[in-house]
N, C-alpha and C positions, 0 to 999 in steps of 0.2 A: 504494500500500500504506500509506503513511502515514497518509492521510486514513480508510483504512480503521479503523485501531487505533486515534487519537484518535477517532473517533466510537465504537467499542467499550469506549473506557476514558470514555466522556461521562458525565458526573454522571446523565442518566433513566435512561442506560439502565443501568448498573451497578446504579443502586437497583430499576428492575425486573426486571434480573434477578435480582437479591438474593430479593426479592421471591419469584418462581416457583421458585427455585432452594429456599428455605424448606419451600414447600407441597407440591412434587413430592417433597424429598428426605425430609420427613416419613414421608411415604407410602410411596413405596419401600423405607426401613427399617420399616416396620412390616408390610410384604406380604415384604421380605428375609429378614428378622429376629424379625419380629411373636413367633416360636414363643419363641426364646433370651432376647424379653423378660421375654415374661409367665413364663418357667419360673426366671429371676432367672438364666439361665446368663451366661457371657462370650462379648460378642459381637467381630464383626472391626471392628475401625476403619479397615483400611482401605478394606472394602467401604462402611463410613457416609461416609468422604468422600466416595469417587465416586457416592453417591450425591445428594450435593449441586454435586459438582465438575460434574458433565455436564448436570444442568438447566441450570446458570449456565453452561456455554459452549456450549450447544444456545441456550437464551433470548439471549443477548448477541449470538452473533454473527447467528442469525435476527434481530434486531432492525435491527443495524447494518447489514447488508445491505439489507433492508426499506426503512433510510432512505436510505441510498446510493443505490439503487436510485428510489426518490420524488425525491433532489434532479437526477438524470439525465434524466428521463422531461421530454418537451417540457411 
């Protein structure tokens, strides 16, 4: 389990998750939300985190896995 989280918390891959976590969450508030923007109302912030919170631990830990996975394989 160790080796799991240090490769989870690894400098590529935080920064691509970062990355996907950006593009996805963008989009999701705007397909969320999109109406309450453009109508200038008040939106949920908690719904905009998790919409950045679940790309970046969907992207992170499919990554870390991914690699875990590549340094096992013969």
């Amino acid at each position: 389990m160790q080796g799991f989280f240090s490769t989870v918390f690894s400098r590529p891959i935080v920064i691509g998750a970062l990355r996907v976590s950006f593009v996805v969450g963008c989009v999701l508030n705007l397909i969320n939300q999109g109406e309450a923007l453009l109508a200038g109302a008040g939106i949920s912030w908690g719904h905009v985190v998790l919409n950045f919170l679940v790309p970046y631990a969907v992207s992170s830990y499919s990554a870390a896995r991914n690699q875990l996975t590549n340094r096992a394989a013969p």
